[in-house]
C-alpha positions in Angstrom: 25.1 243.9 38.0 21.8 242.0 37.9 20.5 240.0 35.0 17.5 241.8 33.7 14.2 239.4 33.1 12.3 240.3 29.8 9.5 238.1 29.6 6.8 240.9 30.0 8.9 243.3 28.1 6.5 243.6 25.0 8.9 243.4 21.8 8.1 244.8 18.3 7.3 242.9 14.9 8.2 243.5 11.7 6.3 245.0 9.2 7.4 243.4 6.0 5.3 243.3 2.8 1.9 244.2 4.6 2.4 241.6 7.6 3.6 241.6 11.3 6.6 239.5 11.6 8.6 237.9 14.7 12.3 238.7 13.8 14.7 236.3 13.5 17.2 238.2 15.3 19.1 237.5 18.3 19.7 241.3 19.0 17.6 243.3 20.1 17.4 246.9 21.6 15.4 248.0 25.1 13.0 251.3 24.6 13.6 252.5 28.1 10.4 255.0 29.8 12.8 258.2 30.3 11.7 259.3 33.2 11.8 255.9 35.0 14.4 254.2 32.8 12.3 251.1 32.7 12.6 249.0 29.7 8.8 249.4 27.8 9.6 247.1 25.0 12.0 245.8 22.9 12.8 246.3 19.2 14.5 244.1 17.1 18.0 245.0 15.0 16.3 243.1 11.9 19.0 240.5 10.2 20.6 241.0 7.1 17.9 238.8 5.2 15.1 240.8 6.8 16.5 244.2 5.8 16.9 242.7 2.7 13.1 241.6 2.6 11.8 245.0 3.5 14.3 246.7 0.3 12.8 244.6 -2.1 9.4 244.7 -0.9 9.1 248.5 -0.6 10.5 248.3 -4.3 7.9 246.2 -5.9 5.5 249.1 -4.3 7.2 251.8 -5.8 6.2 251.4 -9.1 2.3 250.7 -8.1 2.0 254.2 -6.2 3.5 256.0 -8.5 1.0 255.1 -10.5 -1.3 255.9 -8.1 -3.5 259.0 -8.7 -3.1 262.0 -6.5 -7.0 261.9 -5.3 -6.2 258.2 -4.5 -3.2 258.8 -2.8 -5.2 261.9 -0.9 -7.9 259.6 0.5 -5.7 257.1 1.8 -3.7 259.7 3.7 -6.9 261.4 4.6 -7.6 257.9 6.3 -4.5 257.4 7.6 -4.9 260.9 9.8 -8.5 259.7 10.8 -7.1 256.6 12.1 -4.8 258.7 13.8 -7.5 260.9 15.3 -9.6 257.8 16.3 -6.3 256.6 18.2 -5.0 259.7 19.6 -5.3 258.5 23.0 -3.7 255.5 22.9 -0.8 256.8 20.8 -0.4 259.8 22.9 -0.1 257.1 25.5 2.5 255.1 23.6 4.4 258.6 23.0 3.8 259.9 26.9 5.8 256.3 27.8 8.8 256.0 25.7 9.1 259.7 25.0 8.9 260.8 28.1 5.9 264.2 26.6 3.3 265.1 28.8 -0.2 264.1 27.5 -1.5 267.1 26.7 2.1 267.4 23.9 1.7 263.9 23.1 -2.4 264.8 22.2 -1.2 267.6 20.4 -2.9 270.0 22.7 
């Protein structure tokens, strides 16, 4: 069997503590396009010291949200869905290629 070449394969950061971050791994796994079984991207199995990273950083932002009021927490989320809506067609893109949905499902349509 052939070696594959993933130099344009896109690969995935990390989001730890509020900022993209190249993993350290050396593992990774392919998102393949179902219907073609290309490999889209790559994501990476995050080391132990990354998971690690991401535990502790989601706990120091427990305590600050809970604080949080509910009409706070209601306007971020209402921006968080108009982000959504202002990106539908590039998500529904994203979705359509490594879900496999037709756009129209993807779109919510």
């Amino acid at each position: 069997m052939g070696r594959m070449c993933y130099s344009s394969v896109p690969t995935t950061k990390l989001l730890i503590d509020g900022k993209f971050i190249e993993s350290k791994t050396s593992e990774w796994l392919d998102i393949h396009n179902p219907a073609t079984n290309e490999v889209v991207g790559r994501v990476p199995k995050a080391t132990q010291e990354e998971m690690l990273a991401a535990v502790d950083s989601c706990s120091r932002a427990y305590r600050p949200w809970s604080d949080t009021s509910i009409l706070s927490r209601q306007q971020i989320f209402l921006r968080y869905q108009q982000l959504i809506k202002d990106n539908i067609k590039e998500l529904a893109k994203l979705i359509t290629l490594e879900q496999g949905k037709t756009l129209a499902d993807a779109e919510g349509r």
